[in-house]
C-alpha positions as CSV (number, residue, x, y, z in Angstrom):
1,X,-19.6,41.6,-5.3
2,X,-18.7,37.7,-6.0
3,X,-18.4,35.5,-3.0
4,X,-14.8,33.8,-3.2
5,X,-14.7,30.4,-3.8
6,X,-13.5,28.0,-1.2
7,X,-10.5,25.8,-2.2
8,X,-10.8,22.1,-1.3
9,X,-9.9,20.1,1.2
10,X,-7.1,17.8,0.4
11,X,-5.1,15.0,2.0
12,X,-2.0,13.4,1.5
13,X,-1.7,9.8,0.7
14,X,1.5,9.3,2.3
15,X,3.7,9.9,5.2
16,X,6.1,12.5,4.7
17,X,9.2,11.1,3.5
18,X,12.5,11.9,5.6
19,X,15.0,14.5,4.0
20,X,18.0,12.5,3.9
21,X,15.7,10.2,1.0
22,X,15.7,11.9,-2.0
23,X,14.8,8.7,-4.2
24,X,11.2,8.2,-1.9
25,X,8.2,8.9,-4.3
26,X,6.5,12.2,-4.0
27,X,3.2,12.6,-2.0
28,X,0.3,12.0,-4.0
29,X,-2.6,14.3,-2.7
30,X,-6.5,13.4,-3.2
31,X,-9.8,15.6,-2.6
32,X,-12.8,15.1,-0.4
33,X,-14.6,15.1,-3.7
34,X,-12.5,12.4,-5.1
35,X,-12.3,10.3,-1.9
36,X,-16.0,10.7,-1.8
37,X,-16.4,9.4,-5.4
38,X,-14.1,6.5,-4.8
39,X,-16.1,5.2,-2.3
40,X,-19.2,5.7,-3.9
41,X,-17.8,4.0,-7.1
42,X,-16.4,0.7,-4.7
43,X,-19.8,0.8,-2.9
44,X,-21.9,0.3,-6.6
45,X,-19.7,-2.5,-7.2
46,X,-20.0,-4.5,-4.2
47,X,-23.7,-3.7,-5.3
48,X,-23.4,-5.1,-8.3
49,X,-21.1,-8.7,-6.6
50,X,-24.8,-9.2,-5.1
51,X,-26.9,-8.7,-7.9
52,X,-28.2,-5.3,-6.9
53,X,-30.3,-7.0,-3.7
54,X,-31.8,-4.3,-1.5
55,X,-31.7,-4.4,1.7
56,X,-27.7,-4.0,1.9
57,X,-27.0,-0.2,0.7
58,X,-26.0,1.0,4.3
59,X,-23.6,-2.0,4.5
60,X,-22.2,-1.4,0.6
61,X,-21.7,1.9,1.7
62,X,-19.9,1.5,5.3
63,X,-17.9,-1.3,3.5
64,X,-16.8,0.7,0.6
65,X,-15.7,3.7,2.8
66,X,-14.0,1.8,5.2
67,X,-12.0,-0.3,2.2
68,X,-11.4,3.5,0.5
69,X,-10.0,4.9,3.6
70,X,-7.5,2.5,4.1
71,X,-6.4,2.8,0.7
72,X,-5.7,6.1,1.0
73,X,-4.1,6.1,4.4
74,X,-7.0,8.2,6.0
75,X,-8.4,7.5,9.5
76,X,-12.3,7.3,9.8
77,X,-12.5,10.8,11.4
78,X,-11.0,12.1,8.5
């Protein structure tokens, strides 16, 4: 028997808007595996800003997640 598949985990991007706006823009909704891509994408680019030195990974990294997460409205728990 086939193990079911677990759906991912996703987040909204904005706070819900109140009922009595119905011109606010709809919730736009974004997976861990996208997040997670978007911050490793920003991280190679800060990379490549500084030439690709090593020595500074960790920082690219903590950097780019923290810049990501704020983008999309998450916390750093999230």
């Amino acid at each position: 028997m086939a193990k079911p598949q677990s759906q991912p985990r996703l987040h909204r991007l904005e706070p819900e808007a109140p009922a009595s706006k119905p011109s606010a823009p709809a919730r736009e909704i974004v997976s861990d595996a996208e997040v997670q891509r978007a911050i490793a994408e920003t991280a190679y680019y800060r990379a490549e800003q500084r030439g690709f030195t090593p020595g500074c990974e960790l920082e690219d990294w903590l950097l780019a997640e923290a810049e990501v997460n704020s983008r999309f409205g998450r916390g750093a728990a999230n």
